[in-house]
C-alpha positions as CSV (number, residue, x, y, z in Angstrom):
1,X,10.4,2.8,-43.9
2,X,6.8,4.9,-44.1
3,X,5.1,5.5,-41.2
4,X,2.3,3.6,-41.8
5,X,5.1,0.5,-42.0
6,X,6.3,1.9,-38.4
7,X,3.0,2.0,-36.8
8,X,2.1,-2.0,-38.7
9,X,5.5,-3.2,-36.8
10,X,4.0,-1.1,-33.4
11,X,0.6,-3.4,-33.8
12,X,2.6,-6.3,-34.2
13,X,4.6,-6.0,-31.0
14,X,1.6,-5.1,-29.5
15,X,-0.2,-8.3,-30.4
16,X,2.5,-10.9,-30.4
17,X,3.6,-9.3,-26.7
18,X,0.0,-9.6,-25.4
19,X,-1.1,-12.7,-26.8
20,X,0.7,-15.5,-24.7
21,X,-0.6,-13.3,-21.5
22,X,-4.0,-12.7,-22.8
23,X,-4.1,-16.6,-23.3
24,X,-3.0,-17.4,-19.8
25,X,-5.7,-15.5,-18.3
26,X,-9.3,-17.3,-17.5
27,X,-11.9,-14.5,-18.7
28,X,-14.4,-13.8,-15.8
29,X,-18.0,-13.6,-16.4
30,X,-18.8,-10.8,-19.2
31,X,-21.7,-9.7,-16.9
32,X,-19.4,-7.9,-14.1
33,X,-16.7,-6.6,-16.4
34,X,-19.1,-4.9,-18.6
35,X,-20.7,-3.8,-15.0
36,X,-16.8,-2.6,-14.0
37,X,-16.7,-1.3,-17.3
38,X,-19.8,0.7,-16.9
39,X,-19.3,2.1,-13.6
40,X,-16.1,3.6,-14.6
41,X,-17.4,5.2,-17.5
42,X,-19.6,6.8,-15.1
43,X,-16.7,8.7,-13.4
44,X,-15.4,12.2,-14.3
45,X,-12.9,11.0,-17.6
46,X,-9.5,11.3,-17.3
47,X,-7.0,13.5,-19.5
48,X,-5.5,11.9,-22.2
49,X,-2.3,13.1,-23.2
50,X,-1.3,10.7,-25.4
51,X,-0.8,11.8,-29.1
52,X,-3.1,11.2,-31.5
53,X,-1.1,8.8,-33.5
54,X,-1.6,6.1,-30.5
55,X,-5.1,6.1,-31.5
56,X,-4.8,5.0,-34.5
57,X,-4.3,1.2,-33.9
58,X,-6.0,-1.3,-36.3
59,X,-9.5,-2.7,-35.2
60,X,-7.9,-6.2,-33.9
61,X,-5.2,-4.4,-31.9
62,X,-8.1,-2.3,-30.2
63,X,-9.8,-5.5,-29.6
64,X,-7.0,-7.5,-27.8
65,X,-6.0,-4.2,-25.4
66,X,-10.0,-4.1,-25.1
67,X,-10.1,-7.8,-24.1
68,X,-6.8,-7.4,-21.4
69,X,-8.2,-4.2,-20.3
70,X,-12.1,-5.6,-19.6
71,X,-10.4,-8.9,-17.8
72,X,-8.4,-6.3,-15.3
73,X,-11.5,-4.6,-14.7
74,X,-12.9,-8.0,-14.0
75,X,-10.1,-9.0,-11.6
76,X,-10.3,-6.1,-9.9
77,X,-13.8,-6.5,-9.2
78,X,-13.0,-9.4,-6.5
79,X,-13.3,-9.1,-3.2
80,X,-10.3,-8.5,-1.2
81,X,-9.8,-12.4,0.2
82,X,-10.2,-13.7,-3.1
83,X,-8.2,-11.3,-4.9
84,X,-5.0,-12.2,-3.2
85,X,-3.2,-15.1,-5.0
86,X,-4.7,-13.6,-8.2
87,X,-2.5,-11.9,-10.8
88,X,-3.1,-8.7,-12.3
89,X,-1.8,-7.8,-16.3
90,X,-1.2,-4.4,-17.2
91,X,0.8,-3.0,-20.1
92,X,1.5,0.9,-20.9
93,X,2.9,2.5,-23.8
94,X,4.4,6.0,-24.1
95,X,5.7,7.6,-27.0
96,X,9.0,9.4,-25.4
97,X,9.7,12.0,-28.0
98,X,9.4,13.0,-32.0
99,X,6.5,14.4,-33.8
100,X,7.4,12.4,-36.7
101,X,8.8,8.7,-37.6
102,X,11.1,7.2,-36.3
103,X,10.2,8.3,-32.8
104,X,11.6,6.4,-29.1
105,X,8.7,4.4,-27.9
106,X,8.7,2.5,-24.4
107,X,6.8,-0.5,-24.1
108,X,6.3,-1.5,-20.0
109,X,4.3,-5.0,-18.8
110,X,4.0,-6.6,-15.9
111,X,2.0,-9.5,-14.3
112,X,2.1,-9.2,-10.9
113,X,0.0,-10.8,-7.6
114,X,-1.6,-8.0,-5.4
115,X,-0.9,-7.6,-1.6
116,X,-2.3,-9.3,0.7
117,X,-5.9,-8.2,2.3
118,X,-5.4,-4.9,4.1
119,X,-2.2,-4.5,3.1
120,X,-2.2,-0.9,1.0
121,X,-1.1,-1.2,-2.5
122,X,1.9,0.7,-4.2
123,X,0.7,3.6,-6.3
124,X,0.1,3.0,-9.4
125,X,2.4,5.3,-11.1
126,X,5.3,4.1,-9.7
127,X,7.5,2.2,-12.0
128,X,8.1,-0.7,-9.6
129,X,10.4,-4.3,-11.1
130,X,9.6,-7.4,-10.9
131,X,10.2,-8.7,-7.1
132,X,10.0,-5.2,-5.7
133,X,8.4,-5.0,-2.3
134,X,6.7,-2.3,-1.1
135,X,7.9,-2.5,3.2
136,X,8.2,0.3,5.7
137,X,11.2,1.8,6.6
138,X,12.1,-0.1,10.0
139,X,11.5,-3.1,7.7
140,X,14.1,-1.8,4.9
141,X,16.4,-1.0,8.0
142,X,16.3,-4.7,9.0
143,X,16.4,-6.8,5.7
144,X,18.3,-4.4,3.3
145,X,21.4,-6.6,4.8
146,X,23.5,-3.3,4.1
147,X,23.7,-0.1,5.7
148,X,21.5,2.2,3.0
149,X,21.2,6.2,3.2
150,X,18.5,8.5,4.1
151,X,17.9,12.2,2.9
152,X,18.6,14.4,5.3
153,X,17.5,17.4,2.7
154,X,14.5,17.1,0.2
155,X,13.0,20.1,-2.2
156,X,10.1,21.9,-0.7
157,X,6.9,19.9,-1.2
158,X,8.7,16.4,-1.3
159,X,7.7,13.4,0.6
160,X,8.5,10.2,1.3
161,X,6.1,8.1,-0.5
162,X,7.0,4.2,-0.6
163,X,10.3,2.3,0.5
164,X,10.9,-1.6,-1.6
165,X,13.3,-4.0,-1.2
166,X,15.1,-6.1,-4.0
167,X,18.0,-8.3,-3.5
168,X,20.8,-5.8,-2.2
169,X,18.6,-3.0,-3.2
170,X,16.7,-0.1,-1.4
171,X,14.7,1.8,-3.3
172,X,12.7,5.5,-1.8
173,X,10.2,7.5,-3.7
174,X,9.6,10.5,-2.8
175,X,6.6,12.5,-4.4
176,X,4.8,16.1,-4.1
177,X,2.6,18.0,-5.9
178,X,4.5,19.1,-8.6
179,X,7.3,16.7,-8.5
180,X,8.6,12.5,-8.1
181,X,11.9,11.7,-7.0
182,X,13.5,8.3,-7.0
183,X,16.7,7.2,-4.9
184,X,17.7,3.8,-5.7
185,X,20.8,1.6,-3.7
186,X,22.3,-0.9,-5.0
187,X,24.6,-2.7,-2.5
188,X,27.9,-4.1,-4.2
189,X,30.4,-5.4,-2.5
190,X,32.6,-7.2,-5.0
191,X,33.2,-6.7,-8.2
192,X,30.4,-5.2,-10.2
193,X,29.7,-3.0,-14.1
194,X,26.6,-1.1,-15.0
195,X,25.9,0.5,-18.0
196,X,23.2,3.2,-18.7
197,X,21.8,4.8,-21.9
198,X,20.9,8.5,-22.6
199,X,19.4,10.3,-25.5
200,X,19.5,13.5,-26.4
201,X,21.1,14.4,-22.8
202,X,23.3,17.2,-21.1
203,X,26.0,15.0,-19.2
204,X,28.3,16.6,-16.6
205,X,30.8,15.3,-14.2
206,X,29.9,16.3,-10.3
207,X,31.8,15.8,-6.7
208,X,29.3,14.1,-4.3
209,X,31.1,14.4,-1.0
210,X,34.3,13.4,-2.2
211,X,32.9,10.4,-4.8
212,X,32.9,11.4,-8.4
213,X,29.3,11.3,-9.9
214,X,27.7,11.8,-13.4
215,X,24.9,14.2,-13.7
216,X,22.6,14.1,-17.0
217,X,19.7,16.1,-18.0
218,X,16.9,15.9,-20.3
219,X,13.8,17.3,-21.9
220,X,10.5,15.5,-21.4
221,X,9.0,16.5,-24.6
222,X,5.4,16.4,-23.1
223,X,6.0,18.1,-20.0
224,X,8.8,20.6,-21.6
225,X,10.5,20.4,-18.1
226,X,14.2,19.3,-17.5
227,X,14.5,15.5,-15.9
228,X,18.0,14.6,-14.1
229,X,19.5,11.2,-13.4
230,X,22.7,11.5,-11.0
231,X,24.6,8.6,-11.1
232,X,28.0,7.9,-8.5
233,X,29.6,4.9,-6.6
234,X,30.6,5.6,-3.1
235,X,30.8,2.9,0.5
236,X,30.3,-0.5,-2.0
237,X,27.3,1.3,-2.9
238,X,25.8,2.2,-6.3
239,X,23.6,5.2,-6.2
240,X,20.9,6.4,-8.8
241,X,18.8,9.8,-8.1
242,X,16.2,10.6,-10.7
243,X,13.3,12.8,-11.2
244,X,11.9,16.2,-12.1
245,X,13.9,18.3,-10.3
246,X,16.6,21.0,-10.9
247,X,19.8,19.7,-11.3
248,X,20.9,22.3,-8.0
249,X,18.5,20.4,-5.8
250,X,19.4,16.9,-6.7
251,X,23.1,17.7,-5.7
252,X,21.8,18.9,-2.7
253,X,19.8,15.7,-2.1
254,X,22.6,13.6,-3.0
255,X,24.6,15.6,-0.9
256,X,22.8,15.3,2.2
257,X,23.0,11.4,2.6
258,X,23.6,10.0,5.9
């Protein structure tokens, strides 16, 4: 298949994935998104890293992610009060790897409802699921409903950033300046099966204090640095550690749960 074919089918998905959100959402008043619009523009631009081939969408594809994009801008123009309740539509695509067709594409939505006032949002960049609340720590420590793990060693620079809670499920993230780390618990007391997929991966087998783990590696091909998944079973507890650091230091993070 050509790659103009490959890019036709891209559009497509695009479209048909947007167009039963787009249609769901009422359109404020073109005045104050063009206003949003306007002051945004004003700012200092942002990089753009993505490749050039993203760019080259089709007219109408530009004009339905212009359309979901100015309604966002819109909704987020609301006051606080009136914001809660209100759902916001985002949608992000990333080209993972390959210079030429076929290359590993990752499409991500969501439609989510924002905190309440004065409650601080999530970050942005973190990539949380559907359910997945942002709570503090004391509150994780009281409604996990399971007796989750704590770092007692992080890499230089690394911070906790956020704790969430999803049914039987802790998740930490942990950022710094030049690195994100993510340590998700999965509490599973009976019988349970996961399955995960890797491409273009270095896989090894590791001993986390006495449970037997997997540790894989890969290449970001934008950032050209290594990015490690560990992966073990240990106390009825699944365990995932991912992020951008050495494989050394991730043993040692996994290591230092208590």
């Amino acid at each position: 298949m050509t790659s103009l074919n490959k890019w036709k089918e891209l559009e497509k998905l695009l479209q048909e994935s947007l167009h039963d959100e787009a249609a769901q959402v009422a359109v404020p008043p073109a005045e104050e998104a063009w206003a949003r619009l306007a002051a945004s523009l004003g700012r200092k631009p942002a990089r753009h890293v993505w490749p050039e081939r993203l760019r080259r969408f089709s007219p109408l594809a530009a004009a339905v992610l212009a359309a979901v994009v100015l309604t966002a801008a819109a909704l987020g123009y609301s006051s606080a009060a009136g914001a809660f309740g209100r759902r916001f539509f985002s949608l992000v695509v990333n080209v993972l790897q390959g210079e030429t067709q076929p290359q590993d594409v990752h499409i991500s939505m969501s439609n989510v409802t924002p905190p309440p006032p004065g409650a601080p949002p999530p970050p942005p960049d973190w990539p949380l699921a559907t359910g997945e609340r942002v709570v503090t720590p004391a509150e994780a420590h009281k409604e996990a409903g399971f007796a989750f793990k704590e770092p007692a060693y992080l890499p230089r620079g690394l911070a906790r950033d956020i704790v969430t809670l999803l049914p039987a499920q802790v998740n930490q993230y942990f950022r710094g300046q030049d690195g994100k780390l993510i340590l998700r618990q999965h509490h599973t007391p009976r019988d349970f099966a996961a399955s995960s997929f890797f491409r273009n991966a270095r896989v090894e087998k590791v001993n986390i204090s006495g449970a037997e783990g997997t540790l894989v590696v890969q290449r970001n091909p934008f950032t050209q640095r290594d990015e490690v998944t560990l992966l073990w079973f240990a106390d009825n507890i699944e365990f995932r550690l991912e992020g951008n650091i050495s494989s050394r230091e991730a043993l040692k993070v996994a290591r230092s749960l208590k």
